[in-house]
C-alpha positions in Angstrom: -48.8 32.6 208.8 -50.6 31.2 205.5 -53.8 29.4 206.6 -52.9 26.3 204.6 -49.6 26.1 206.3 -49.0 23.1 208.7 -46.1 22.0 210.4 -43.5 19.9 208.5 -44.1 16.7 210.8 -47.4 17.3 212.0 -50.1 17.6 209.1 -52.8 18.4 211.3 -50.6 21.1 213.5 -51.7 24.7 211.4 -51.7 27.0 214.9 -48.8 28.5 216.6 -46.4 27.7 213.8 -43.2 29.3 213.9 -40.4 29.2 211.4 -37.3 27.9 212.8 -34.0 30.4 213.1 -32.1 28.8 211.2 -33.3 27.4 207.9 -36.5 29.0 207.9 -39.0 26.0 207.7 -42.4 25.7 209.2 -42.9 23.9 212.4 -45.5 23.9 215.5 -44.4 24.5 218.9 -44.1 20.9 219.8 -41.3 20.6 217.0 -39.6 23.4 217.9 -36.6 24.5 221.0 -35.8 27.5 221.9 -32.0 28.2 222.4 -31.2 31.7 223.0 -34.4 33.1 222.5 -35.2 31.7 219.2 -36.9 28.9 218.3 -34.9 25.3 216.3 -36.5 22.5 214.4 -34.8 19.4 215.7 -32.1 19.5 212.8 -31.2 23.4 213.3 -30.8 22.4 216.6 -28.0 20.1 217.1 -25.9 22.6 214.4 -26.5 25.7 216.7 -25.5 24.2 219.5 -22.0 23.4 218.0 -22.0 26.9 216.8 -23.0 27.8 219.8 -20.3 25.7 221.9 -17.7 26.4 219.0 -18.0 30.2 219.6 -19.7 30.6 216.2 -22.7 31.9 215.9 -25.1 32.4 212.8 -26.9 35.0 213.9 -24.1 37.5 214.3 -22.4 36.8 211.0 -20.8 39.9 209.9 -22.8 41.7 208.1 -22.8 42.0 203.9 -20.3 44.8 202.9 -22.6 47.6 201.0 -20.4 46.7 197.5 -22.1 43.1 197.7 -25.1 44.5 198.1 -24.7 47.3 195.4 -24.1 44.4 192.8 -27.2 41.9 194.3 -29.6 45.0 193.6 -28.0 45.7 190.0 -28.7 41.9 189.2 -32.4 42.5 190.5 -33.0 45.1 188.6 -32.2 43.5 185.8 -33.9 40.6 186.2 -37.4 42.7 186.8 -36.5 45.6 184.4 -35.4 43.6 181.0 -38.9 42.0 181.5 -40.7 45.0 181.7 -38.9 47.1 179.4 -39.9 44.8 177.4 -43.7 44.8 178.3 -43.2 48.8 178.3 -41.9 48.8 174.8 -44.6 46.7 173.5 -47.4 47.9 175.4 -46.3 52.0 174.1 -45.9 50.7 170.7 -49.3 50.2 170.2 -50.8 53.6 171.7 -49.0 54.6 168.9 -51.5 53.7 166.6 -53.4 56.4 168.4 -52.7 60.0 168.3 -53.9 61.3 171.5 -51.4 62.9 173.8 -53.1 62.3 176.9 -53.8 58.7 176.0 -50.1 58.2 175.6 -49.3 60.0 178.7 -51.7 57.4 180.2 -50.3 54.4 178.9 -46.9 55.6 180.4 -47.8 56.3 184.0 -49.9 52.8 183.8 -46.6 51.2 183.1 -45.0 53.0 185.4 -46.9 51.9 188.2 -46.6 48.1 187.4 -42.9 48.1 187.0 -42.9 49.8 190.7 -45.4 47.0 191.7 -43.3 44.5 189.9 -40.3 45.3 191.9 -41.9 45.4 195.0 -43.5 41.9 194.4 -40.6 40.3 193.5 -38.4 41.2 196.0 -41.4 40.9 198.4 -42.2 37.4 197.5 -38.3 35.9 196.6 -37.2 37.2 200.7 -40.5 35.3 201.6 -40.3 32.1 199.7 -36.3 31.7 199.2 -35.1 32.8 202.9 -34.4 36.0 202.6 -32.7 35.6 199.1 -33.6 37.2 195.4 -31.6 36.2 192.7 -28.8 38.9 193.1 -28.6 38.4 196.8 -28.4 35.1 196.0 -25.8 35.5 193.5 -23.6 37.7 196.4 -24.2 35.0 198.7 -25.9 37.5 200.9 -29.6 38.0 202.8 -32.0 39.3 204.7 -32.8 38.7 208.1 -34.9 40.1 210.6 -33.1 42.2 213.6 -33.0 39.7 215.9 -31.4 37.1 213.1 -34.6 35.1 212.5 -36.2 34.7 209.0 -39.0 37.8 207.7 -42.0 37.8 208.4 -45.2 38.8 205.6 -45.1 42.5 207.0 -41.2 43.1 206.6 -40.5 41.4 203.3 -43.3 43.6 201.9 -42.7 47.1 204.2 -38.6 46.7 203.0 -39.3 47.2 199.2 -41.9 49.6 199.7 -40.0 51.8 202.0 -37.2 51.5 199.2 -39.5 52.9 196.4 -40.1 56.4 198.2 -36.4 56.7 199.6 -35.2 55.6 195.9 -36.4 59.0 195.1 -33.6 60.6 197.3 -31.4 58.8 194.9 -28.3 57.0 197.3 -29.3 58.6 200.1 -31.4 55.5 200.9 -27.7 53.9 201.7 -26.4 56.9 203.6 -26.5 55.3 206.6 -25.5 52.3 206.2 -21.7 53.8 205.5 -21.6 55.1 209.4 -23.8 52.4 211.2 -22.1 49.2 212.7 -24.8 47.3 211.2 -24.8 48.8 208.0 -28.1 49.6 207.4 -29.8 51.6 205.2 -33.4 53.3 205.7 -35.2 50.3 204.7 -33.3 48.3 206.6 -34.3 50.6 209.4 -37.8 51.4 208.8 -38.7 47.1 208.2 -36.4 46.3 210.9 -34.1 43.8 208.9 -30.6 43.0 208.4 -28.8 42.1 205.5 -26.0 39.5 206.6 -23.4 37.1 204.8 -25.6 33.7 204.1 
């Protein structure tokens, strides 16, 4: 947890914070119960225990269908690449001027490097700050959730997308086996230890 993080009804409460379940804000233990082994603000609370009493519960909603998520990280790869093609054209353009081979060659595996930390950083940073949401998940009305159902932490928002980058290499075998698990997840999913679920 951020150190200038407090607790949404305690100012002065910036130790044992947890986020709640359910919609993800910040809270100290004093705000917080725990109801099935995860913790509820006082709002989140009342709803899961209709849920809970209903037969309905949010944590095991069925999980996104692999189409939905196909489309979510088409839409965020647009939104990142137009950007940086962009930035790439612009940026190559001008080593143009130049005639050195080995400069250009530079230039390309420079901009190569900050789209791949562009893509981590925005998916890194939207699952953190929108619950588990980018724009294309969003969009699909679909996100991403830690094993257990409870909101990412810092080390699995960022661990996802990086894992992505070196299995993206292998192409869709990234996905594989998501098509033959009843969770559906794919080797990101597996090495971060998240889910991606219907929101």
């Amino acid at each position: 947890m951020e150190a200038n993080v407090h607790c949404l009804n305690h100012f002065d409460a910036i130790e044992g914070l947890q986020h709640c379940a359910r919609c993800g804000r910040v809270f100290c233990n004093d705000c917080l119960v725990t109801i099935g082994g995860l913790p509820y603000c006082a709002v989140c609370k009342n709803e899961q225990v209709r849920d809970v009493q209903s037969g309905v519960d949010p944590i095991f909603t069925p999980y996104a269908h692999l189409g939905r998520r196909f489309i979510a990280f088409i839409i965020d790869n647009i939104v990142v690449g137009i950007p940086m093609q962009i930035f790439s054209g612009v940026f190559q353009a001008s080593t143009m001027l130049f005639k050195s081979v080995p400069l250009q060659l530079a230039v390309i595996g420079v901009v190569t490097l900050l789209s791949i930390a562009a893509a981590v950083a925005y998916e890194a940073l939207m699952l953190l700050k929108r619950n588990g949401q980018t724009i294309g998940k969003l969009a699909m009305q679909i996100r991403v959730v830690r094993a257990d159902g409870a909101p990412l932490s810092k080390r699995e928002a960022w661990l996802r997308p990086v894992v992505r980058i070196f299995t993206g290499l292998l192409c869709f075998a990234d996905y594989f086996p998501a098509f033959f698990t009843a969770e559906k997840t794919a080797i990101h999913d597996m090495a971060a230890g998240t889910r991606v679920i219907n929101a």
